[in-house]
N, C-alpha and C positions, 0 to 999 in steps of 0.2 A: 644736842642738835648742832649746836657752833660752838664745841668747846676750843677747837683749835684756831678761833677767828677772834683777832683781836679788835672786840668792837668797844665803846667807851662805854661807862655805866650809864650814864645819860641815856644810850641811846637801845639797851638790852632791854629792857620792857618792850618798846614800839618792835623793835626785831622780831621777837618771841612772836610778837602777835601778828606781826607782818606774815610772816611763815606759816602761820596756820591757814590764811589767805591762797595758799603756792598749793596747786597741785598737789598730792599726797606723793605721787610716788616720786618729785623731784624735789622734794620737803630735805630729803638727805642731802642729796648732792652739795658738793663742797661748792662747785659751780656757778649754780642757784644761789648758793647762800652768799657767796663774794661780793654776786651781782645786786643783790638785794641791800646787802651793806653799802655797797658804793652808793649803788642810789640815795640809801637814806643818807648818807653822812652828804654828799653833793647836794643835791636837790630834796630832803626832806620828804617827810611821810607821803606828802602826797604823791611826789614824783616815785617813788618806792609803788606805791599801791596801782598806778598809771603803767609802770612796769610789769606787775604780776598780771594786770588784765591782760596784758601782750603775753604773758606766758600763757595766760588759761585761754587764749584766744586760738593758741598755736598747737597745746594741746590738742583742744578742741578738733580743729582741724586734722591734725594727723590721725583723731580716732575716725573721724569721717572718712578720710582716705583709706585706713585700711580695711575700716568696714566696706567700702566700697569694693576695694581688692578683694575681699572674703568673697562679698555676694557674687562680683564676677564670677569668681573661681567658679565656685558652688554651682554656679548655672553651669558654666561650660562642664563642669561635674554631669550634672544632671542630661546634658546636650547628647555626652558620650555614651550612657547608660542605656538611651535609645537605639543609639544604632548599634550594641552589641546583639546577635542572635539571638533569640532563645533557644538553650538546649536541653 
């Protein structure tokens, strides 16, 4: 998960489990993980765990938005299918 992150032993337990916290599918990213490190080593677990709710808040979000885009689609799908003829 963060082999290439040099975090302190101290603080590799909380990390680990910080991470299980993170979205699944930005669990990887080198990114994510930086960001999570920084936080805990500045500001400590809890400022760490205050951070991931803003990710899973943002997630959250974006799935809403493209579900939203889908169903748009989808209807104006549906919109065009009427006014094709039948033949």
């Amino acid at each position: 998960m963060a082999e290439n992150l040099n975090i302190p032993d101290e603080l590799k337990g909380t990390f680990k489990r910080l991470m299980y916290r993170v979205p699944e599918k930005l669990r990887s990213g080198s990114h994510t993980q930086k960001i999570i490190q920084l936080y805990l080593k500045l500001g400590g677990e809890k400022l760490a765990k205050q951070h991931i709710e803003i990710i899973k808040l943002r997630v959250r979000e974006e799935e809403r938005q493209n579900k939203a885009i889908a169903d748009a689609l989808e209807k104006s799908d549906i919109g065009n299918d009427s006014t094709d003829p039948i033949v």
